[in-house]
Each structure stands twice: as structure tokens, then as C-alpha cells.
C-alpha positions in Angstrom: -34.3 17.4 -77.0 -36.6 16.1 -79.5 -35.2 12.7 -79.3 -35.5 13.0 -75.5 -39.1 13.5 -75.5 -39.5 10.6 -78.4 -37.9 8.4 -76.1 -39.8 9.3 -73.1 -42.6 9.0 -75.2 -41.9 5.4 -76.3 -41.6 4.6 -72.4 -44.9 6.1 -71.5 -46.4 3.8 -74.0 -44.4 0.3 -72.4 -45.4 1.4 -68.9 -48.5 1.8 -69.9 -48.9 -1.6 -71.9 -47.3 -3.7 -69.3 -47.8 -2.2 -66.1 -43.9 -2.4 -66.0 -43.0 0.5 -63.3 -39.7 1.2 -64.0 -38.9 3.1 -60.8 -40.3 0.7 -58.3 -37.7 -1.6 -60.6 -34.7 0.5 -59.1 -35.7 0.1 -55.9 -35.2 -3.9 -55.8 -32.3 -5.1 -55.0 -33.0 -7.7 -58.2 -35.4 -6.6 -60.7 -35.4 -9.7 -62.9 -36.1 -12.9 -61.0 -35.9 -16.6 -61.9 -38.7 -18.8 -60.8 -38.9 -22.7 -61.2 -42.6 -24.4 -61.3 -43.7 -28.2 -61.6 -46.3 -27.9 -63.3 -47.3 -24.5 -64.0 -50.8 -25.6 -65.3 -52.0 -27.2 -62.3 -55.0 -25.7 -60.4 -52.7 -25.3 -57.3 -50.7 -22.9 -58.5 -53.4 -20.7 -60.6 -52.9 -17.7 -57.9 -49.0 -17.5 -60.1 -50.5 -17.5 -63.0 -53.6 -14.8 -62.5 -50.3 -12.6 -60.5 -48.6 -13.4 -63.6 -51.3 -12.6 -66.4 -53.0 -9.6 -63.9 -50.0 -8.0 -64.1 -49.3 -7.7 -60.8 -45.3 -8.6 -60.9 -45.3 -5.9 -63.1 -46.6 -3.6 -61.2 -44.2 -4.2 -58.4 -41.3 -3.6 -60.9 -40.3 -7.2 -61.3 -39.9 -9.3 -64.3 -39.9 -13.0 -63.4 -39.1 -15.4 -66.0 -40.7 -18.5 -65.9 -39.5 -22.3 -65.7 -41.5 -24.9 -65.9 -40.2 -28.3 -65.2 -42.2 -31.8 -64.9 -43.0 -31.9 -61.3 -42.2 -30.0 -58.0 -38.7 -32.6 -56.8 -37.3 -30.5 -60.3 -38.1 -27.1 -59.8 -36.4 -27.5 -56.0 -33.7 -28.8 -57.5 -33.2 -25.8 -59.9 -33.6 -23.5 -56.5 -31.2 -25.5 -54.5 -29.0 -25.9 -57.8 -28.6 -21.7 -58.0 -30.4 -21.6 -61.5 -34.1 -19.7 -59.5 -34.4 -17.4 -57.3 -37.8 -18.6 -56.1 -39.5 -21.9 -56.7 -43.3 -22.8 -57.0 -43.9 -26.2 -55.2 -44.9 -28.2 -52.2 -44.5 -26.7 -48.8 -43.1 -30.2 -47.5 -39.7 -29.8 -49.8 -38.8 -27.1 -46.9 -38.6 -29.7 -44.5 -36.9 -32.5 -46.1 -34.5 -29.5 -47.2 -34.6 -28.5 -42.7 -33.2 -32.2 -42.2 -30.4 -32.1 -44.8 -28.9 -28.9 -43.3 -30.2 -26.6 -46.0 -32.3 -23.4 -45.2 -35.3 -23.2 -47.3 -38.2 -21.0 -46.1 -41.9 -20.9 -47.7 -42.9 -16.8 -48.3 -46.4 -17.4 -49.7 -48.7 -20.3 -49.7 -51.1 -20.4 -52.2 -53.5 -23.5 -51.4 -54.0 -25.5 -48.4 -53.9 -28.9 -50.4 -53.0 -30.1 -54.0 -56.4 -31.5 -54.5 -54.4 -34.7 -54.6 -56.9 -37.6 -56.3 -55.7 -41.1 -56.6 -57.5 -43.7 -59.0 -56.7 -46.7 -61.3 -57.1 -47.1 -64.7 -60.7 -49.2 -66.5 -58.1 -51.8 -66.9 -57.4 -52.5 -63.6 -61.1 -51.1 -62.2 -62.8 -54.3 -62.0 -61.0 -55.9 -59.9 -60.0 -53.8 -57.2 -61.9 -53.9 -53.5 -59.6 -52.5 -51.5 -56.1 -50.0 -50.9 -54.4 -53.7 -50.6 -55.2 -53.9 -54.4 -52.7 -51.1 -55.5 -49.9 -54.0 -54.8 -47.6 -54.5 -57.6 -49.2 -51.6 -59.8 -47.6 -49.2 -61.9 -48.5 -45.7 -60.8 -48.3 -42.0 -62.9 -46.9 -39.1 -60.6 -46.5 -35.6 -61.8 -42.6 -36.9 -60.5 -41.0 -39.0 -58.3 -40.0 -37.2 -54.9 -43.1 -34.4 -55.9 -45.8 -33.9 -53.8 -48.0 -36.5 -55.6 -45.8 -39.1 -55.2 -45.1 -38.2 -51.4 -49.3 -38.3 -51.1 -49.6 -41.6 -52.7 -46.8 -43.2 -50.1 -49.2 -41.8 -47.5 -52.2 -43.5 -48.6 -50.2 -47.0 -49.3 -48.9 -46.8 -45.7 -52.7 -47.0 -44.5 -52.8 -49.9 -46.4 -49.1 -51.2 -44.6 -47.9 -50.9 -48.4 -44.9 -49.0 -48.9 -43.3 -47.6 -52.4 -41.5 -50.6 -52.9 -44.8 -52.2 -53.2 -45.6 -50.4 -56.7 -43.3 -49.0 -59.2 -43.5 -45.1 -59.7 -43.6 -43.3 -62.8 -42.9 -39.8 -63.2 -45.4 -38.8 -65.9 -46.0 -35.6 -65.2 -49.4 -33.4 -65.1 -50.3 -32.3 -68.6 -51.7 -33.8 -71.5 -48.6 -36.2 -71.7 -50.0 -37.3 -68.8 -53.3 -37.9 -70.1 -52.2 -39.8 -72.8 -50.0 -42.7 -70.2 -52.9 -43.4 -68.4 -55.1 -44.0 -71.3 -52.7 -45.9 -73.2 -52.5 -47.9 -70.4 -48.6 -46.8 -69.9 -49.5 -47.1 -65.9 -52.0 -48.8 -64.2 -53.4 -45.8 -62.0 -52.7 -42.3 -61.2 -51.9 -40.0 -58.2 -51.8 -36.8 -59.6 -54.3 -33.4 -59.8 -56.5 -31.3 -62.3 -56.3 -30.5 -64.6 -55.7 -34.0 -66.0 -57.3 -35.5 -63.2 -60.9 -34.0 -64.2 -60.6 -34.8 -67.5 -59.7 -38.3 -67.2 -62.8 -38.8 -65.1 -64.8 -37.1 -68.4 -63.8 -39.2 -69.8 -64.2 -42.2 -68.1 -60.6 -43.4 -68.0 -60.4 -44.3 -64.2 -62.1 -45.3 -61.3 -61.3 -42.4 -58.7 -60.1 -43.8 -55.0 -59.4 -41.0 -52.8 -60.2 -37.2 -53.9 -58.7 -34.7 -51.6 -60.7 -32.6 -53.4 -63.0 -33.3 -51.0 -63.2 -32.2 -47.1 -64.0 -35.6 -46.3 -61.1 -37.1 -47.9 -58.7 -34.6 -47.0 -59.4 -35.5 -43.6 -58.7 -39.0 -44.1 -55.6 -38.6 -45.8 -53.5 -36.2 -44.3 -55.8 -34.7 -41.3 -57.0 -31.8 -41.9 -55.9 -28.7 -44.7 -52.0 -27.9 -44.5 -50.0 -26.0 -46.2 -49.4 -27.4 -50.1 -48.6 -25.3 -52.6 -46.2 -22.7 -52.0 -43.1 -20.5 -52.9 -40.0 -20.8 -51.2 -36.5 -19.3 -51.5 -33.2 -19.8 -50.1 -33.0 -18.2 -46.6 -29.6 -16.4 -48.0 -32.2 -14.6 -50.6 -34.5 -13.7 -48.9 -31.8 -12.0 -46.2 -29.9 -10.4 -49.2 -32.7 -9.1 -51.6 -36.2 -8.2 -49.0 -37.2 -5.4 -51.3 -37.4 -8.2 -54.5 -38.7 -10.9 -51.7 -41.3 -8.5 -50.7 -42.4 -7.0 -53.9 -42.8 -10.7 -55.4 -45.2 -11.7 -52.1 -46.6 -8.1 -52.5 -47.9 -9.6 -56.3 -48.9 -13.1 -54.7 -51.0 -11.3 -52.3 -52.7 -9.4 -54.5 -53.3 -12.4 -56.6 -55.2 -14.2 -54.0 -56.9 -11.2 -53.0 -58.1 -10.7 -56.4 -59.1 -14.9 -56.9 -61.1 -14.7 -53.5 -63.3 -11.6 -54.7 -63.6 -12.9 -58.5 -66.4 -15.0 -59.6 -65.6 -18.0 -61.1 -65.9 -17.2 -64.7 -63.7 -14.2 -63.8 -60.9 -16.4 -62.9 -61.6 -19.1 -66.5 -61.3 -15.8 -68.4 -58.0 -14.9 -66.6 -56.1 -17.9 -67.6 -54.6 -18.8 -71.4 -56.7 -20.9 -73.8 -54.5 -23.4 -73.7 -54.9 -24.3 -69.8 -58.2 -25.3 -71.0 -57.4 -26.7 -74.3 -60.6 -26.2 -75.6 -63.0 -27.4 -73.2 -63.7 -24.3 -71.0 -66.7 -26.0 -69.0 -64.7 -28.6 -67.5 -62.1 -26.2 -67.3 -64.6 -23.7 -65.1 -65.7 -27.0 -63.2 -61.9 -27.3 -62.1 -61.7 -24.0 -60.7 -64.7 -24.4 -58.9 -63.9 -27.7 -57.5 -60.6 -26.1 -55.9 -61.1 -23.2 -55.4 -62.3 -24.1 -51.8 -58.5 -25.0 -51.3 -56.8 -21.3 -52.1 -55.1 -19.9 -49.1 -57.4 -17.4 -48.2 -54.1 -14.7 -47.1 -51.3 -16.4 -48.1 -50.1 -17.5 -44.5 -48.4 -20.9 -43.7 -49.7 -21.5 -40.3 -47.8 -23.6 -37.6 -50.6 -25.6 -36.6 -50.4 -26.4 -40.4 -46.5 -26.9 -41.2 -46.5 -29.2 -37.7 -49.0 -31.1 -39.6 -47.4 -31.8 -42.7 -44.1 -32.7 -40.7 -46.1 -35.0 -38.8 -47.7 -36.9 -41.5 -44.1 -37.1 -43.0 -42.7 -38.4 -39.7 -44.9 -41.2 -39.7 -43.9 -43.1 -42.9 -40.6 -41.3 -44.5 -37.7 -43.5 -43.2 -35.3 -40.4 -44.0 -37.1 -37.8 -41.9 -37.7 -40.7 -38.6 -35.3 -39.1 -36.4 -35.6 -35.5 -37.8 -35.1 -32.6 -35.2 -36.8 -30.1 -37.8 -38.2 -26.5 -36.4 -40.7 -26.1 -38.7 -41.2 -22.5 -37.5 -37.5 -22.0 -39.1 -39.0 -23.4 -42.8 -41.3 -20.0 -43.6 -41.5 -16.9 -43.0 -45.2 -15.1 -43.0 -43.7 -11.4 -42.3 -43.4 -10.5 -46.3 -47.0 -11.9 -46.8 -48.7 -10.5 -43.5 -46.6 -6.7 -45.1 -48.1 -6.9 -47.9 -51.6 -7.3 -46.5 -51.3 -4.4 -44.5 -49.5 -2.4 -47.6 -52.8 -3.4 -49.5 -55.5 -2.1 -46.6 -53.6 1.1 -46.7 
């Protein structure tokens, strides 16, 4: 008995450091998930790190192990593959997924753009006048087939340049990718903050487009649609809605918590390391972007058609596509957890 209680004892103390609840845990169908992310420090996908670092997986009774690969095109792959459960990414891999056969449905946006920025390098700064100029440049992506490179194709085709035109370079989004455009590895950049901001501290390129920005936004893809979001296979989501539910049940509590919080509430959220020392610029990131978090987590139609259409208009692959994008999410876990939360 006295061992018992010890025990016990020991458990009160866990639960009570992590937030782990151990008997919401038995009510999932899979307690311990596997999540893949491109790029886990990007600004687009702070709502899984402050659900992540809030505790607020925990709470639900889920542990969810992290993955962090180079760029979106690997984390879908590792979803697709069978090694995640859920992946972190661009909303548009659903779609190209739709026209392969393959059922992949969004459960949670987070943002309704990347904050996509697209600039060339002092080296080349001087002598560009127009989009014409990017012609025969080398450009840095986060990685080919990812979101950034799929935004970059859309701004060459205003230009009637195609990827053919340039040569893509997958170079990821942290400080590895600082370090190629500065040492002149590529000639320009299509990528997001954080490296974005702090290669225009430091003077390292000549910024284009910034979608950022309403205005350019607008001009590149439209209007806001859906960007950064997680997405499982539809099989998952059929066979395991408690785990589905209580991971969007953490995602929504996440935003909730991101559109209340000031913006030194969210800085102080994060590691050190997202910031790597710099915590002003780091603040100025958040602030710049933070404009762009889904404000509930829904993927609206209005949105995915607009996204499909963008795609339509310049991806030979997806030119005769017969996609429903109303098939390629699913907002009844996020819209539950919303009405779990006002309860």
C-alpha cells in the first residue's frame, strides 16, 4: 500500500509538471502521435509551437513527437509515406494530393498566407527593373515542390516566365538559409521570416514582392486563402476522431490564446533559439504576421476554390483537374472544438 500511494504520488507530480492527463490519454484511440513540419521555425506555423510549448497537447492527453524536415514537399511525403500521423504544411498539398487519387483533408488552418516575400540578392540588385529580370537566376526555396517554391512559379508566370526559366534551390528556411543567400550561393530568395526579416536587417536583399503585405497579397494570389495548415490522411481521421479531435481541440486553443495575447506575450512563448538572440526583430516578426493567423482555424471554400484557382492557371499537372475542394478539409473537428471551448 505504501508503494501504491508513492506511486500515485510520483504521478500527481508528472501530471502536474506537464499537464499530461493521463485519463483523457485512454480515451484516444492513439495517444502518441507523429507529426511532420517544414520548417517548424517559420512564423506560419507559431500557433504549433505556442499549442506545443502552452501545453495544450498535453492537456488533451496527447503526446505528439515532432519532425521537422526542410520544407513542406518533405513533411507530405512522410504523411503520405505512413511515418506521421498529421503533417504541418501548405493547404495546396491537399489538392495536388485530390488529383493524384489520394485523400488528404486539412483539419486546422493556422494562417491565411505564408507571408511569402520574394527578393534578390545586393549582387544582382542593381540591375534589376522588372519581374523579366529574374530570368536565368538562381533562386533559394525553403524546398522544391513547398509552398515557396509553388509562390514563386506564380509570380514568374505574371512575368510569362516559367520555372524552367530559373533554377531552384531547395535551401531551406533557417539560418542555413541565411548563410546561401549571403554567400551568394543563390541569386535571390522566395522564402518567409524568419530569415526573410533578418536578411532585410541586414541589408542582404532587395525585397520584390512581400505578401506580408495586403496590398501584395492581393496581387499575387488574390486575396487571403488558406496557407498553412494540418492535414491527415482521410483513413485517420475516419479511424482515430477522438485523437483527430483532441489534436484540433489543442490547435484551437492555440489560436485562441495568440489572438488575445499581446505581442510580447507571444516572443516570450517561443524558445530562445527561434530568435537566436535578437528578440526585437524577432517581436517585429510576430507583429508583421500576425495579421495573417487564422482567426478560428476554418479553411473556408471561398478560400480553398481560390488556391485551386491560382494553381489551375499555371501548374501543367493540375490543367485538367476535376478536384472537389470541399472533399480536401474538413472544418467539423475545428468548429467542435470551438463550441467545446464556449462551453
Amino acid at each position: 500500500m505504501r508503494l501504491m500511494g508513492s506511486l500515485a504520488a510520483a504521478l500527481a507530480v508528472i501530471v502536474g509538471a506537464t499537464g499530461w492527463s493521463p485519463s483523457r490519454a485512454q480515451e484516444l484511440e492513439k495517444p502518441a502521435v507523429q507529426l511532420a513540419v517544414g520548417g517548424k521555425t517559420l512564423i506560419a506555423y507559431l500557433p504549433l509551437t505556442i499549442a506545443e510549448r502552452r501545453g495544450y497537447f498535453q492537456k488533451e492527453g496527447l503526446k505528439v513527437e515532432i519532425s521537422d524536415f526542410q520544407g513542406g514537399a518533405k513533411a507530405l511525403q512522410a504523411l503520405v509515406g505512413g511515418s506521421a500521423d498529421i503533417a504541418c504544411g501548405a493547404y495546396e498539398h491537399t489538392l495536388f494530393m485530390a488529383n493524384k487519387g489520394v485523400a488528404i483533408k486539412a483539419i486546422a488552418l493556422q494562417a491565411n498566407s505564408f507571408g511569402l516575400v520574394v527578393g534578390v540578392g545586393k549582387e544582382k540588385a542593381a540591375s534589376y527593373q522588372s519581374l523579366r529580370d529574374l530570368k536565368g537566376l538562381k533562386f533559394g526555396v525553403t524546398a522544391p515542390g513547398s509552398a515557396s517554391a509553388i509562390g514563386l512559379r506564380m509570380l514568374l508566370s505574371k512575368a510569362g516566365l516559367t520555372e524552367n526559366d530559373v533554377s531552384i534551390i531547395g535551401i531551406g528556411g533557417g539560418a542555413s538559409s541565411v548563410v546561401a543567400v549571403k554567400s551568394n550561393k543563390v541569386d535571390a530568395v522566395a522564402n518567409f521570416d524568419p530569415m526573410i526579416s533578418i536578411l532585410e536587417r541586414d541589408g542582404a536583399i532587395k525585397t520584390l514582392i512581400d505578401t506580408r503585405q495586403e496590398k501584395d497579397l492581393d496581387y499575387l494570389y488574390g486575396g487571403p486563402f488558406p496557407a498553412s495548415a494540418f492535414y491527415v490522411n482521410a483513413s485517420f481521421a475516419e479511424r482515430s476522431p477522438k485523437t483527430a479531435q483532441a489534436f484540433v481541440n489543442a490547435i484551437s486553443a492555440a489560436l485562441d490564446w495568440m489572438h488575445k495575447a499581446s505581442t510580447d506575450e507571444i516572443v516570450a512563448a517561443v524558445p530562445e533559439e527561434y530568435y537566436g538572440g535578437d528578440r526585437a526583430l524577432y517581436r517585429l516578426m510576430v507583429e508583421r504576421n500576425r495579421g495573417r493567423v487564422s482567426p478560428d482555424g476554418r479553411i473556408p471554400l471561398e478560400g480553398a476554390g481560390r488556391v485551386l484557382r491560382n494553381l489551375v492557371a499555371f501548374e501543367e499537372t493540375l490543367k485538367d483537374a476535376k478536384v472537389d475542394v470541399a472533399r480536401t478539409f474538413d472544418n467539423s473537428f475545428i468548429e467542435k472544438a470551438a463550441s467545446l471551448r464556449a462551453k
